[in-house]
PyMOL Python script that loads the backbone (N, CA, C, O; Angstrom):
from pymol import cmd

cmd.read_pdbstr("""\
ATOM      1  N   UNK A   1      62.901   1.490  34.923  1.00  0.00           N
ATOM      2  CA  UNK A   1      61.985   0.611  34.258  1.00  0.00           C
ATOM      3  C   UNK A   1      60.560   1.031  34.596  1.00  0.00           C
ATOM      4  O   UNK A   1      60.248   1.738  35.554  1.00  0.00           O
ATOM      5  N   UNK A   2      59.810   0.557  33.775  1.00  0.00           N
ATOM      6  CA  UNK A   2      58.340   0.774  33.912  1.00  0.00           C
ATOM      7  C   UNK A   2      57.269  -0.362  34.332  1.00  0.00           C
ATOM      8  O   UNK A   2      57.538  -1.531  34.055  1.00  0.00           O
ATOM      9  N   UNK A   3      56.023  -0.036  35.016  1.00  0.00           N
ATOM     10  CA  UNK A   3      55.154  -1.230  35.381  1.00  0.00           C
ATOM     11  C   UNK A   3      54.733  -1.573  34.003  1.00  0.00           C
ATOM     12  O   UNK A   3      54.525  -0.713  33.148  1.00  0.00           O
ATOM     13  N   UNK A   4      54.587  -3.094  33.765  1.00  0.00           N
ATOM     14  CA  UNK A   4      54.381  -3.188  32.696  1.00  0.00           C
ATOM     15  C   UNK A   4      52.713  -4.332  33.007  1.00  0.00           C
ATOM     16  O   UNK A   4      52.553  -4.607  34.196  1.00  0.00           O
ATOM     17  N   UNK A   5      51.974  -4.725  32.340  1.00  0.00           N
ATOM     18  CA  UNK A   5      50.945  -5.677  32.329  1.00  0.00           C
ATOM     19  C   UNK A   5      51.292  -6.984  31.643  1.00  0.00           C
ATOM     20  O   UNK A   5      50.417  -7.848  31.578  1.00  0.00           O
ATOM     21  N   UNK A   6      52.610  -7.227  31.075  1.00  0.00           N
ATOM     22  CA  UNK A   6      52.816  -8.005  29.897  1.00  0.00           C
ATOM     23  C   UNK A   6      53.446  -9.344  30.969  1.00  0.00           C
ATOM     24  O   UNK A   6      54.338  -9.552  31.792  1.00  0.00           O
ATOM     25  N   UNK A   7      52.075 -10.158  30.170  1.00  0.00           N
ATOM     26  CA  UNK A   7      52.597 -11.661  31.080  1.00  0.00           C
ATOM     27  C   UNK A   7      54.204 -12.129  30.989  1.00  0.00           C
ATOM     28  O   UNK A   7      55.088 -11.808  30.195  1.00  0.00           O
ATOM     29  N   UNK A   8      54.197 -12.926  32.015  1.00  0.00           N
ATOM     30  CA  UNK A   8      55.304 -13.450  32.519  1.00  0.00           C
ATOM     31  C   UNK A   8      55.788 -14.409  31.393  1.00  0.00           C
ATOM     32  O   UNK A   8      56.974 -14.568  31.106  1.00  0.00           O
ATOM     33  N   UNK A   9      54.705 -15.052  30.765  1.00  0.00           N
ATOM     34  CA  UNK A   9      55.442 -15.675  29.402  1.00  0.00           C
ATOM     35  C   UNK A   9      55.868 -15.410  28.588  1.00  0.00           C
ATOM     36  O   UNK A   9      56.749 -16.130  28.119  1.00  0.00           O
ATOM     37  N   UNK A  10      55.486 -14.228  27.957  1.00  0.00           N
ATOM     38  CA  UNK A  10      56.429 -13.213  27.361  1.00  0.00           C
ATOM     39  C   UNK A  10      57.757 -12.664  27.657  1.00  0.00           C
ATOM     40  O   UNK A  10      58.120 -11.509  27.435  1.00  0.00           O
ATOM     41  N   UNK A  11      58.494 -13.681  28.222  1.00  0.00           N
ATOM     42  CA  UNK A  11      60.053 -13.518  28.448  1.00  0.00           C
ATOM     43  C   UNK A  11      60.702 -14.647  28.985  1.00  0.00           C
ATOM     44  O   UNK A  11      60.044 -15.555  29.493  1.00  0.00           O
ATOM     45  N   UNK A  12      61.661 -14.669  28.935  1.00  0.00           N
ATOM     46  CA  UNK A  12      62.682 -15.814  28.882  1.00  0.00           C
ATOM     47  C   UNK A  12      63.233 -16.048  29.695  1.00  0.00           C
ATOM     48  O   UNK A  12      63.706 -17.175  29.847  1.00  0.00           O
ATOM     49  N   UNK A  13      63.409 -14.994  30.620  1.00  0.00           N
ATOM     50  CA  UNK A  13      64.143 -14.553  31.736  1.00  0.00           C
ATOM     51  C   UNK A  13      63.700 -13.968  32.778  1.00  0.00           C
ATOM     52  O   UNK A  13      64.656 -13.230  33.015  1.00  0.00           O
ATOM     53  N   UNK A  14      62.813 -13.720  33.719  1.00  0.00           N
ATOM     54  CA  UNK A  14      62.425 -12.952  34.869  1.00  0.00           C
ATOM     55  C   UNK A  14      62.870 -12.844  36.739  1.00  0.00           C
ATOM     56  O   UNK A  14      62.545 -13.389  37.794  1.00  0.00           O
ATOM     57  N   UNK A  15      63.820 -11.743  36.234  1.00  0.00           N
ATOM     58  CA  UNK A  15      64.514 -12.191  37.429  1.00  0.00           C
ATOM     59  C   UNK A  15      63.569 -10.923  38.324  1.00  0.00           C
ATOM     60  O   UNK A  15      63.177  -9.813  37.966  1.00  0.00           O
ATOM     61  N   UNK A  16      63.421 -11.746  39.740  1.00  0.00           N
ATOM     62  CA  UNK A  16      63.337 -11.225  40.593  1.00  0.00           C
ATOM     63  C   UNK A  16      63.399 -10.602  42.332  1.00  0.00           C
ATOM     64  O   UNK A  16      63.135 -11.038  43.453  1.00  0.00           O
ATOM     65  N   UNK A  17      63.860  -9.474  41.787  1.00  0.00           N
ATOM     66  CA  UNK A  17      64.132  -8.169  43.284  1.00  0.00           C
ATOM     67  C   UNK A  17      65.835  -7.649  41.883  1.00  0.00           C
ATOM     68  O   UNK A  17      66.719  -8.184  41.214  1.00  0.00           O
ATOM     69  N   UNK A  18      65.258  -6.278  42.244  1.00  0.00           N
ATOM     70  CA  UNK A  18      66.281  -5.270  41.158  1.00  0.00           C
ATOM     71  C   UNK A  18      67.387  -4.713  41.734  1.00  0.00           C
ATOM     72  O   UNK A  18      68.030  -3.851  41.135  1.00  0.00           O
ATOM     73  N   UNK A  19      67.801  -5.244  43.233  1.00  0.00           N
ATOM     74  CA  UNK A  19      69.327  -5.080  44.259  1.00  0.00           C
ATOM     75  C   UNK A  19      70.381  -5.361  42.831  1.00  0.00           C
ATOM     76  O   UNK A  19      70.348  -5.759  41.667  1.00  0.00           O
ATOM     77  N   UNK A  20      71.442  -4.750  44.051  1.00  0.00           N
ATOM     78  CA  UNK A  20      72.534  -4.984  43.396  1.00  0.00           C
ATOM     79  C   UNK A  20      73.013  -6.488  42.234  1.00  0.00           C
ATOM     80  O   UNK A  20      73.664  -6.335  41.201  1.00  0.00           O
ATOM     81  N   UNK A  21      72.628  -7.503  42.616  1.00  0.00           N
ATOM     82  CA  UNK A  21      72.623  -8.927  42.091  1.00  0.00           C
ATOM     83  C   UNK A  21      71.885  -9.026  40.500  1.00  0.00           C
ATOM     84  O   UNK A  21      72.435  -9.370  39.454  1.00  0.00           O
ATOM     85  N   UNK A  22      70.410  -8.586  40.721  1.00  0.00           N
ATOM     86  CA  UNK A  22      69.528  -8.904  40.011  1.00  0.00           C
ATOM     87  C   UNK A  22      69.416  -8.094  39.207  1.00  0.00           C
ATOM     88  O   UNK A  22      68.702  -8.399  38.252  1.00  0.00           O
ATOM     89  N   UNK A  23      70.150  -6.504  39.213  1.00  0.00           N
ATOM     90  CA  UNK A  23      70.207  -5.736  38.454  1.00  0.00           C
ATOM     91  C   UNK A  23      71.845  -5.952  37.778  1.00  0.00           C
ATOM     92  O   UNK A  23      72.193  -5.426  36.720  1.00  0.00           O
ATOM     93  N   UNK A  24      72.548  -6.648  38.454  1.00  0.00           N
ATOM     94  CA  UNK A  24      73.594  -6.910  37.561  1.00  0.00           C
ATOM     95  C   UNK A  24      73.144  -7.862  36.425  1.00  0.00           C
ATOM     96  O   UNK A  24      72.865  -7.513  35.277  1.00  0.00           O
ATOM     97  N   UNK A  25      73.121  -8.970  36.866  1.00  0.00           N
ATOM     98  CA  UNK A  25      72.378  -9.974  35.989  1.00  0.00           C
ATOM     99  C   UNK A  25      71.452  -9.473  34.934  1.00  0.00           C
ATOM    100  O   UNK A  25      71.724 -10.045  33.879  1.00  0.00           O
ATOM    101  N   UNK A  26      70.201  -8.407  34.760  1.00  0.00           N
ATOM    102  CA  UNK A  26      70.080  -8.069  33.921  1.00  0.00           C
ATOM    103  C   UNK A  26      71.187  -7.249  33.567  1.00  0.00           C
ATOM    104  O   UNK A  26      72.133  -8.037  33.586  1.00  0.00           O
ATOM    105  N   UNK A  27      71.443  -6.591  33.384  1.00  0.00           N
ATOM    106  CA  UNK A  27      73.093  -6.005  32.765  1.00  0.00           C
ATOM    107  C   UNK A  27      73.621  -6.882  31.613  1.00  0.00           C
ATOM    108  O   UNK A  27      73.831  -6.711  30.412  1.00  0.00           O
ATOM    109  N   UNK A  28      73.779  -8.173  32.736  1.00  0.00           N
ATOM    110  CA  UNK A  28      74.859  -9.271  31.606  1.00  0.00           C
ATOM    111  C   UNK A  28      73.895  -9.340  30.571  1.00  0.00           C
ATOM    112  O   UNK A  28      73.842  -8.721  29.509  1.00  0.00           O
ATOM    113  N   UNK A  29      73.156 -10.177  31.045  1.00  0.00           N
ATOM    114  CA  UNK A  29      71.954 -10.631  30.028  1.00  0.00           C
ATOM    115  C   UNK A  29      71.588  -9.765  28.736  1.00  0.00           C
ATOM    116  O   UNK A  29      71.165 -10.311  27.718  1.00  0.00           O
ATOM    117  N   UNK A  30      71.809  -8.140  28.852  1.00  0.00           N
ATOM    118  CA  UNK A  30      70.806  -7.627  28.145  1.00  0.00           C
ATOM    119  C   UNK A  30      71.537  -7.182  26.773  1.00  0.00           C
ATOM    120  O   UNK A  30      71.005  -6.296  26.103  1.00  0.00           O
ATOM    121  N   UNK A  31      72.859  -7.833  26.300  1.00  0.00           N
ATOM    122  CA  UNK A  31      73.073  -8.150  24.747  1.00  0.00           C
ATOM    123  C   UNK A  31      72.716  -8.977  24.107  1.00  0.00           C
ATOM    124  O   UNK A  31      72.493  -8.763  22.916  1.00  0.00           O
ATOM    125  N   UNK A  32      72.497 -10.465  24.776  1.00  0.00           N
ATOM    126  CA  UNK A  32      72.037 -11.490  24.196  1.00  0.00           C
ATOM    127  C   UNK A  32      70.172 -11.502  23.558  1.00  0.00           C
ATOM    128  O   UNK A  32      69.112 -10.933  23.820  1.00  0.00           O
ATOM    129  N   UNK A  33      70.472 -12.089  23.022  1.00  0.00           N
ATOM    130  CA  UNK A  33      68.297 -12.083  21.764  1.00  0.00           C
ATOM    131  C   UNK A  33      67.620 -13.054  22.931  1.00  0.00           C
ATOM    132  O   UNK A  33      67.234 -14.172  22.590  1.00  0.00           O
ATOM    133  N   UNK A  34      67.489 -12.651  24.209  1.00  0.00           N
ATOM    134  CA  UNK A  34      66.451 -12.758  24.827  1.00  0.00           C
ATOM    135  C   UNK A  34      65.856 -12.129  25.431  1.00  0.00           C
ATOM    136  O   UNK A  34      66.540 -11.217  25.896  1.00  0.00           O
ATOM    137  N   UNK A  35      64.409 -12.079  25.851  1.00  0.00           N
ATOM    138  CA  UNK A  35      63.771 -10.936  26.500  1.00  0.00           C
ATOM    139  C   UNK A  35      63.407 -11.385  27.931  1.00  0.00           C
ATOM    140  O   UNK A  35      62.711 -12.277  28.417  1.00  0.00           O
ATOM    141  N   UNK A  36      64.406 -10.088  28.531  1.00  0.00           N
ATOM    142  CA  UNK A  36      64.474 -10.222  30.257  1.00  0.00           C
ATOM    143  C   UNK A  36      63.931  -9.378  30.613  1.00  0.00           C
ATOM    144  O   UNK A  36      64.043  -8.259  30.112  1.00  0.00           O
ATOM    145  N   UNK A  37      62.772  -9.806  32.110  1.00  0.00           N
ATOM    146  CA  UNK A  37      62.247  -8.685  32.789  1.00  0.00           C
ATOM    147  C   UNK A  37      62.670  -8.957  33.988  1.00  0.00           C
ATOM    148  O   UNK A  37      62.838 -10.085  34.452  1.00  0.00           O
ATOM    149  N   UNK A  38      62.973  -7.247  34.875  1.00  0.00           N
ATOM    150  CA  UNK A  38      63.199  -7.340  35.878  1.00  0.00           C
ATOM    151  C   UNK A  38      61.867  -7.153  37.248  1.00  0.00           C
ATOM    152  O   UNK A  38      61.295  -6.073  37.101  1.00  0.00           O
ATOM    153  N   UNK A  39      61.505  -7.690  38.053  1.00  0.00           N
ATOM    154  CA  UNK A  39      60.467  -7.587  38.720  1.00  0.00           C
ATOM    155  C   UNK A  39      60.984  -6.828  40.281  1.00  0.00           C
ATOM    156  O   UNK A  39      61.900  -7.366  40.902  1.00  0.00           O
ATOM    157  N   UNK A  40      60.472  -5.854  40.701  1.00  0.00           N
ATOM    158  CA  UNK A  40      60.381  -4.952  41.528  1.00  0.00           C
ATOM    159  C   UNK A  40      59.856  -4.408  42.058  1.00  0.00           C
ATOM    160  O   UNK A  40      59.279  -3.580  41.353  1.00  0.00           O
ATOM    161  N   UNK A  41      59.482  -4.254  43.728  1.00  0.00           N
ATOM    162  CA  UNK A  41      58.438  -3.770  44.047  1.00  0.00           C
ATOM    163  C   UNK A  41      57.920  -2.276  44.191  1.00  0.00           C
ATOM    164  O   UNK A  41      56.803  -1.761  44.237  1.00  0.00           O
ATOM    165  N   UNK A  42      59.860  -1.580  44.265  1.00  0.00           N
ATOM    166  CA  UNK A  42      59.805  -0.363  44.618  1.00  0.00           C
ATOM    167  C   UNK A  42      60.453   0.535  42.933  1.00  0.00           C
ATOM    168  O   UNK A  42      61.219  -0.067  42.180  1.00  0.00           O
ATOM    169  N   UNK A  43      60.193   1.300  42.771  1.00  0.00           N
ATOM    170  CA  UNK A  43      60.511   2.114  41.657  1.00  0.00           C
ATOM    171  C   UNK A  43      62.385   2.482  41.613  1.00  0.00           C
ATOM    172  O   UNK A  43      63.093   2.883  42.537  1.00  0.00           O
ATOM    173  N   UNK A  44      62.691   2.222  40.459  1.00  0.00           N
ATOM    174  CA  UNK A  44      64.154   2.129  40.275  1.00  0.00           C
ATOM    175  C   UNK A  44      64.721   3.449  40.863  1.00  0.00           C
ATOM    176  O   UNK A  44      64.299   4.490  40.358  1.00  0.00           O
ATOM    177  N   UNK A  45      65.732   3.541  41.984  1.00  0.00           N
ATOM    178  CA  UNK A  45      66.194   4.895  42.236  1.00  0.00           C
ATOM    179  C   UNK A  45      65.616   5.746  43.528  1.00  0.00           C
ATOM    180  O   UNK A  45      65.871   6.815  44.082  1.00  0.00           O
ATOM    181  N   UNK A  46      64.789   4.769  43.669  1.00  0.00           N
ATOM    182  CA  UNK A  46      63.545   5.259  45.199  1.00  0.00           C
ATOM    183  C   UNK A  46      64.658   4.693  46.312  1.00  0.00           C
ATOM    184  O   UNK A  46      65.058   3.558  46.574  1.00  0.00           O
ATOM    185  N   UNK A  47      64.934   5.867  46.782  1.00  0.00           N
ATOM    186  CA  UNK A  47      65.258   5.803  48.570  1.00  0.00           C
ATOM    187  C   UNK A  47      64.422   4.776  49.620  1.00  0.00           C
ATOM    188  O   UNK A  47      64.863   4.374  50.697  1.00  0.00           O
ATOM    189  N   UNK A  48      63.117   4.455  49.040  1.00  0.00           N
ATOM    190  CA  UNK A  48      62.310   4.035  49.624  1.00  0.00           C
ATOM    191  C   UNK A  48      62.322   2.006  49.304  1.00  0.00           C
ATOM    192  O   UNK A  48      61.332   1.297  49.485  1.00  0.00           O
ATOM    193  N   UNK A  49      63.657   1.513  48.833  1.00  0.00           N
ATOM    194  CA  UNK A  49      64.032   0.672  48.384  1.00  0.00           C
ATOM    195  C   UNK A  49      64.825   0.141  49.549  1.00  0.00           C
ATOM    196  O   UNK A  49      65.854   0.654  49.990  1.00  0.00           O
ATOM    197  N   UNK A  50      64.052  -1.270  50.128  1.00  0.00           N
ATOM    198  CA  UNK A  50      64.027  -1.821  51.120  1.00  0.00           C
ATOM    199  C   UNK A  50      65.846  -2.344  51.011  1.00  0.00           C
ATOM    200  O   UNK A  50      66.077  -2.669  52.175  1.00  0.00           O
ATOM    201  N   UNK A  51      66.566  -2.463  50.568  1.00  0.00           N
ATOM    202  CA  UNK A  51      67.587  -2.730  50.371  1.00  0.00           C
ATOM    203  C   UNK A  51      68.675  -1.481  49.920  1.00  0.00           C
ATOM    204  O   UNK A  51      69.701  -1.678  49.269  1.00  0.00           O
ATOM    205  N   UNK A  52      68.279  -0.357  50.342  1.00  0.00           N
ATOM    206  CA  UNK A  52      68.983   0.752  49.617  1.00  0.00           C
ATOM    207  C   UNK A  52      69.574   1.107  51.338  1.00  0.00           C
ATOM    208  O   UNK A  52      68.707   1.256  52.199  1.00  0.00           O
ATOM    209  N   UNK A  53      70.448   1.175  51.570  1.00  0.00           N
ATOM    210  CA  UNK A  53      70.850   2.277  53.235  1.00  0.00           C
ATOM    211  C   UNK A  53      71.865   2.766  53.329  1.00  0.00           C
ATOM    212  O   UNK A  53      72.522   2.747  54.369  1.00  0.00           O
ATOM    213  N   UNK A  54      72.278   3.399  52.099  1.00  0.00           N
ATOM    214  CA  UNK A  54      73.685   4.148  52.135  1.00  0.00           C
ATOM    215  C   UNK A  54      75.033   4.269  52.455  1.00  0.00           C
ATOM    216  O   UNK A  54      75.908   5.109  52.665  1.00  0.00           O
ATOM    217  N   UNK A  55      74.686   2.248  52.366  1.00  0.00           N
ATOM    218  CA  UNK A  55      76.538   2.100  53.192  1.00  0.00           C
ATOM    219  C   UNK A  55      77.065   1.775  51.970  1.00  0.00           C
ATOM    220  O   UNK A  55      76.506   1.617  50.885  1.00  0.00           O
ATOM    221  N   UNK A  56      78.463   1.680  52.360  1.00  0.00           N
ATOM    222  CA  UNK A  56      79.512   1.305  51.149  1.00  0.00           C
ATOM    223  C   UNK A  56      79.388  -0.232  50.658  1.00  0.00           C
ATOM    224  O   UNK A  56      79.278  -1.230  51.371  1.00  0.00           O
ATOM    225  N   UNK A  57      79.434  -0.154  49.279  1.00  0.00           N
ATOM    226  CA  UNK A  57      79.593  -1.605  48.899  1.00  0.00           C
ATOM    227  C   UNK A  57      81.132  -1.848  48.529  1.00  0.00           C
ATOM    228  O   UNK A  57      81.870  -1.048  47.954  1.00  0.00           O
ATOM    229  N   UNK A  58      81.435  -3.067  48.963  1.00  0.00           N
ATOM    230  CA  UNK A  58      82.813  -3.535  48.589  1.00  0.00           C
ATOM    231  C   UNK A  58      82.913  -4.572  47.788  1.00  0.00           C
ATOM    232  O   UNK A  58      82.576  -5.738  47.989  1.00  0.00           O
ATOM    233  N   UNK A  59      83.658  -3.815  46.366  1.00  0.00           N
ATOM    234  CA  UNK A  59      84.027  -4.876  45.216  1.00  0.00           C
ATOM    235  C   UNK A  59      85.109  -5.257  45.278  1.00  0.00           C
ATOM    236  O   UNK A  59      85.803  -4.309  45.644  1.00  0.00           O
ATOM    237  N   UNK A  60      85.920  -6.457  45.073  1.00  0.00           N
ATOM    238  CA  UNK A  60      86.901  -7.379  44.652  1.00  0.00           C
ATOM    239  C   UNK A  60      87.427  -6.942  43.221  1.00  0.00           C
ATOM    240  O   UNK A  60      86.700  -6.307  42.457  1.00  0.00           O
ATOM    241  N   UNK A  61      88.429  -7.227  42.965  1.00  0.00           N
ATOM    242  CA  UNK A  61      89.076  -6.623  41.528  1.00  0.00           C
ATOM    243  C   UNK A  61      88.105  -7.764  40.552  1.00  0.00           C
ATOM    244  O   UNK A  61      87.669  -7.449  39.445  1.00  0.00           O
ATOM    245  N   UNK A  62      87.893  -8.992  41.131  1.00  0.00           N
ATOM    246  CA  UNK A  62      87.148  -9.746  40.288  1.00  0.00           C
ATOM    247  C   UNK A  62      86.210  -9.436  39.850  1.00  0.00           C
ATOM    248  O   UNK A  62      86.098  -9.392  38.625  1.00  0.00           O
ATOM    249  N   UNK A  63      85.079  -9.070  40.761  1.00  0.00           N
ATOM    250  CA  UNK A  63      83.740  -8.330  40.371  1.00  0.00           C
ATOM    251  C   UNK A  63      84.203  -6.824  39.113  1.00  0.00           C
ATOM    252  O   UNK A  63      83.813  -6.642  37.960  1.00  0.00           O
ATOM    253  N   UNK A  64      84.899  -6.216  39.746  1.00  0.00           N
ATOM    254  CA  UNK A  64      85.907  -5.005  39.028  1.00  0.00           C
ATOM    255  C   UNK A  64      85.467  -5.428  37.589  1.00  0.00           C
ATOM    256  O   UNK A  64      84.694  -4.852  36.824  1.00  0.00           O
ATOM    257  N   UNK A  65      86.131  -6.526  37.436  1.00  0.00           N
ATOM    258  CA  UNK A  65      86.702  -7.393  36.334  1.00  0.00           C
ATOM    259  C   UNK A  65      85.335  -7.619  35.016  1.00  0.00           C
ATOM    260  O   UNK A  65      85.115  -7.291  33.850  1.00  0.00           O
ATOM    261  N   UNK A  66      84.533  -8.577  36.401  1.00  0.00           N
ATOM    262  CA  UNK A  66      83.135  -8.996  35.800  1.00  0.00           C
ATOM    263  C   UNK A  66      82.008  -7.789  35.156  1.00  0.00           C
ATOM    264  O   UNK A  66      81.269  -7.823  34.171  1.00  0.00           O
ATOM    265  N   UNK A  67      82.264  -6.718  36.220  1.00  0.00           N
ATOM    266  CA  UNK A  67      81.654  -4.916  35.548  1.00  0.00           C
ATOM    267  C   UNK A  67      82.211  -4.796  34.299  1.00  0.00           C
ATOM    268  O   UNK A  67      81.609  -4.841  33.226  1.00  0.00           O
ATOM    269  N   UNK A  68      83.517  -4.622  34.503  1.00  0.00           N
ATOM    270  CA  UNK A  68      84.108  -4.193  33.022  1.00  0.00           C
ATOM    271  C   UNK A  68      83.708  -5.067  31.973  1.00  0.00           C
ATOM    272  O   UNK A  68      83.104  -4.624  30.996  1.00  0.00           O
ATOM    273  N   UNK A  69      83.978  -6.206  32.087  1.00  0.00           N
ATOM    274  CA  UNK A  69      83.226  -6.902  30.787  1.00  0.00           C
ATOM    275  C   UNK A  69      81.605  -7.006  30.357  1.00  0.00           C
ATOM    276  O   UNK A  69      81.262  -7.308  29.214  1.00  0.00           O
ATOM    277  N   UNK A  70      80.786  -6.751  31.298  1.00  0.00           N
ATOM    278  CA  UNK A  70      79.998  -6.329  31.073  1.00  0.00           C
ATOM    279  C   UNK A  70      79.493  -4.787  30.724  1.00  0.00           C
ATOM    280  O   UNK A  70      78.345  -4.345  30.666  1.00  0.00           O
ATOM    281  N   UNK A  71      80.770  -4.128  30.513  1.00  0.00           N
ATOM    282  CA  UNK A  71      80.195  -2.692  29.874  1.00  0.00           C
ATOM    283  C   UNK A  71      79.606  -1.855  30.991  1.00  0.00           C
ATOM    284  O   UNK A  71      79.062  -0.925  30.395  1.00  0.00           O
ATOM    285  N   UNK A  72      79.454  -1.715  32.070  1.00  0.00           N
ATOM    286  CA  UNK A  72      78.920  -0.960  32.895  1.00  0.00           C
ATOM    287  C   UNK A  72      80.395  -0.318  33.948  1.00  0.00           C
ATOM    288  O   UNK A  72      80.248   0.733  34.571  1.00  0.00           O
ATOM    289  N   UNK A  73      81.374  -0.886  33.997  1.00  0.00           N
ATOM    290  CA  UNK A  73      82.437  -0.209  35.034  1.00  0.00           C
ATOM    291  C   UNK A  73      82.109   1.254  34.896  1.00  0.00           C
ATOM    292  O   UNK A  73      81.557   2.018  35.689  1.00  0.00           O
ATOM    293  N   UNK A  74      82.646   1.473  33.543  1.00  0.00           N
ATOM    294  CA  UNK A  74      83.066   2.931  33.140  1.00  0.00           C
ATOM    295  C   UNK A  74      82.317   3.872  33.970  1.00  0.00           C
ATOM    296  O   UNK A  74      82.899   4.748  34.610  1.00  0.00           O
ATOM    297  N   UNK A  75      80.704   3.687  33.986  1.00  0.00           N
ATOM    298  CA  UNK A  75      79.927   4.458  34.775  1.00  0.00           C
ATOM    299  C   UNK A  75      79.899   4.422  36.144  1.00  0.00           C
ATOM    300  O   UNK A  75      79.176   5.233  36.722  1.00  0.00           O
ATOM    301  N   UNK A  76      80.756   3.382  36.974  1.00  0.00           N
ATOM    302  CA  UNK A  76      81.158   3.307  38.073  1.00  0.00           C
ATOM    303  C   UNK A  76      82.242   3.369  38.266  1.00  0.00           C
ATOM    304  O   UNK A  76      82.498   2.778  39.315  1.00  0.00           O
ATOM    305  N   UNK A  77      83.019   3.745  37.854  1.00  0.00           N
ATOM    306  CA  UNK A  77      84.422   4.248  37.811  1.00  0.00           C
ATOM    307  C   UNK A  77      85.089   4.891  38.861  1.00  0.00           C
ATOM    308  O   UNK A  77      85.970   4.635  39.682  1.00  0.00           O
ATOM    309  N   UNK A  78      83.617   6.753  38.219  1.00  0.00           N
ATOM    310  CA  UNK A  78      84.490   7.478  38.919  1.00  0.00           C
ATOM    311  C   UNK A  78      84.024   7.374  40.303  1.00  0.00           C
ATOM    312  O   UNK A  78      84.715   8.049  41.068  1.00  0.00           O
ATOM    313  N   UNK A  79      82.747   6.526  41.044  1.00  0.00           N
ATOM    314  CA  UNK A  79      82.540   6.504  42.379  1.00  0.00           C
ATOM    315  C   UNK A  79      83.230   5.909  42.975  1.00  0.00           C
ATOM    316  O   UNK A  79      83.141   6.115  44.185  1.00  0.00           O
ATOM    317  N   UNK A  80      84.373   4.777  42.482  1.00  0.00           N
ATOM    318  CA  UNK A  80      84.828   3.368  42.895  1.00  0.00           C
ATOM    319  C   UNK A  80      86.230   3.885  43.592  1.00  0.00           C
ATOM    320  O   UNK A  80      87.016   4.099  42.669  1.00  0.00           O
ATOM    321  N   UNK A  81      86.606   4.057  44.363  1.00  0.00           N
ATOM    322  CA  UNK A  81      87.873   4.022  45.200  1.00  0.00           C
ATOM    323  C   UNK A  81      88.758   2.758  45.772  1.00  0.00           C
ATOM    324  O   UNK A  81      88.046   1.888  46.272  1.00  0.00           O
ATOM    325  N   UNK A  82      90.026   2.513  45.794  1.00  0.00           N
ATOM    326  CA  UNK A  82      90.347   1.241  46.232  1.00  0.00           C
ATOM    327  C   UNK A  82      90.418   1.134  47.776  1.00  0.00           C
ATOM    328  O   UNK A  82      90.856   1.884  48.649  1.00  0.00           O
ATOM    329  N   UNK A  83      89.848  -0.031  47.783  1.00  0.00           N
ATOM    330  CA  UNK A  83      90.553  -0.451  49.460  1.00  0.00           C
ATOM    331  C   UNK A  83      91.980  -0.700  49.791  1.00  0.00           C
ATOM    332  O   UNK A  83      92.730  -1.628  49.489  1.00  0.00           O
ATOM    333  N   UNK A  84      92.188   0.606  50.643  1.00  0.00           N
ATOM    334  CA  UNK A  84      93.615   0.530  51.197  1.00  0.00           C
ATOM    335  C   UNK A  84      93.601   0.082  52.797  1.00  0.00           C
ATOM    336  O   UNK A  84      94.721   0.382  53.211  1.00  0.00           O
ATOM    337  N   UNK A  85      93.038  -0.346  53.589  1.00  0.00           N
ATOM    338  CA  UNK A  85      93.240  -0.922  54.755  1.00  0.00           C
ATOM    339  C   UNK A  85      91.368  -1.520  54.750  1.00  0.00           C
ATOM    340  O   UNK A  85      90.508  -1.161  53.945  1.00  0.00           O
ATOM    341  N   UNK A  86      91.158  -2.713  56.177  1.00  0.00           N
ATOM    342  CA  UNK A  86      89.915  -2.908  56.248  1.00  0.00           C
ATOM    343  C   UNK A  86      90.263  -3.508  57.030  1.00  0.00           C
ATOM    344  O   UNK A  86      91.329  -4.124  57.013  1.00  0.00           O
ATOM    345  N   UNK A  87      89.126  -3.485  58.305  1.00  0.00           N
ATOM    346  CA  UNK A  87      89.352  -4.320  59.160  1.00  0.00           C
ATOM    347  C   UNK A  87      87.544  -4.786  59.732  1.00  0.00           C
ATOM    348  O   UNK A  87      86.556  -4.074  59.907  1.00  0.00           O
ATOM    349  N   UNK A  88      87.695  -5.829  59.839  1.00  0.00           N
ATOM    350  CA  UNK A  88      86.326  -6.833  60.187  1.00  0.00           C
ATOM    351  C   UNK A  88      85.997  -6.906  61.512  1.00  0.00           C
ATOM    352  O   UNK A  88      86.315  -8.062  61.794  1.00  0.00           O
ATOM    353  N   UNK A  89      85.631  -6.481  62.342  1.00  0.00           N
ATOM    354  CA  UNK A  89      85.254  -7.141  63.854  1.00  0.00           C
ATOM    355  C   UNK A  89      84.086  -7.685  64.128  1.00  0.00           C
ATOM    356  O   UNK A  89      83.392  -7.460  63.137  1.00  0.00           O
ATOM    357  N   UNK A  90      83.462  -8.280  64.918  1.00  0.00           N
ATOM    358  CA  UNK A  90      82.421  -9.155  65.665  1.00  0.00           C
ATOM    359  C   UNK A  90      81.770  -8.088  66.757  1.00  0.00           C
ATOM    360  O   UNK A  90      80.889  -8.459  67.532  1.00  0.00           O
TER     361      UNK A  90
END
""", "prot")
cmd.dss("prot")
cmd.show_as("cartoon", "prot")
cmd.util.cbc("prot")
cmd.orient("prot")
């Protein structure tokens, strides 16, 4: 995405921080006839993204589920591996 100048009233929707959450959410959102902006401090794809640190994220077949219907799995597909053991400690 790009910095844009275009007021905040000019959209319907402004979600903000572009993490995993807020960039899903635009995802869903972005078939429906409203205009969503996403607000961000760091540039999409920057290492330098206070929430970026290279660990594994773990999806649920549900989330799985919720990707696929939103049209985006496919492109996460081929990174997505299943969990075959996991263990939690303190």
């Amino acid at each position: 995405m790009t910095r844009s100048n275009i007021p905040a009233e000019q959209f319907d929707v402004l979600i903000v921080g572009g993490g995993l959450v807020g960039a899903s959410l635009a995802a869903a959102l972005a078939p429906l006839p409203i205009r969503v902006a996403v607000v961000e401090a760091v540039p999409f794809g920057s290492r330098a993204q206070p929430s970026f640190d290279d660990r594994i994220t773990a999806l649920s077949e549900g989330s799985r589920r919720i990707f696929q219907g939103m049209g985006v799995w496919a492109g996460m597909a081929a990174e997505a591996h299943p969990i075959r053991h996991i263990h939690v400690s303190d």
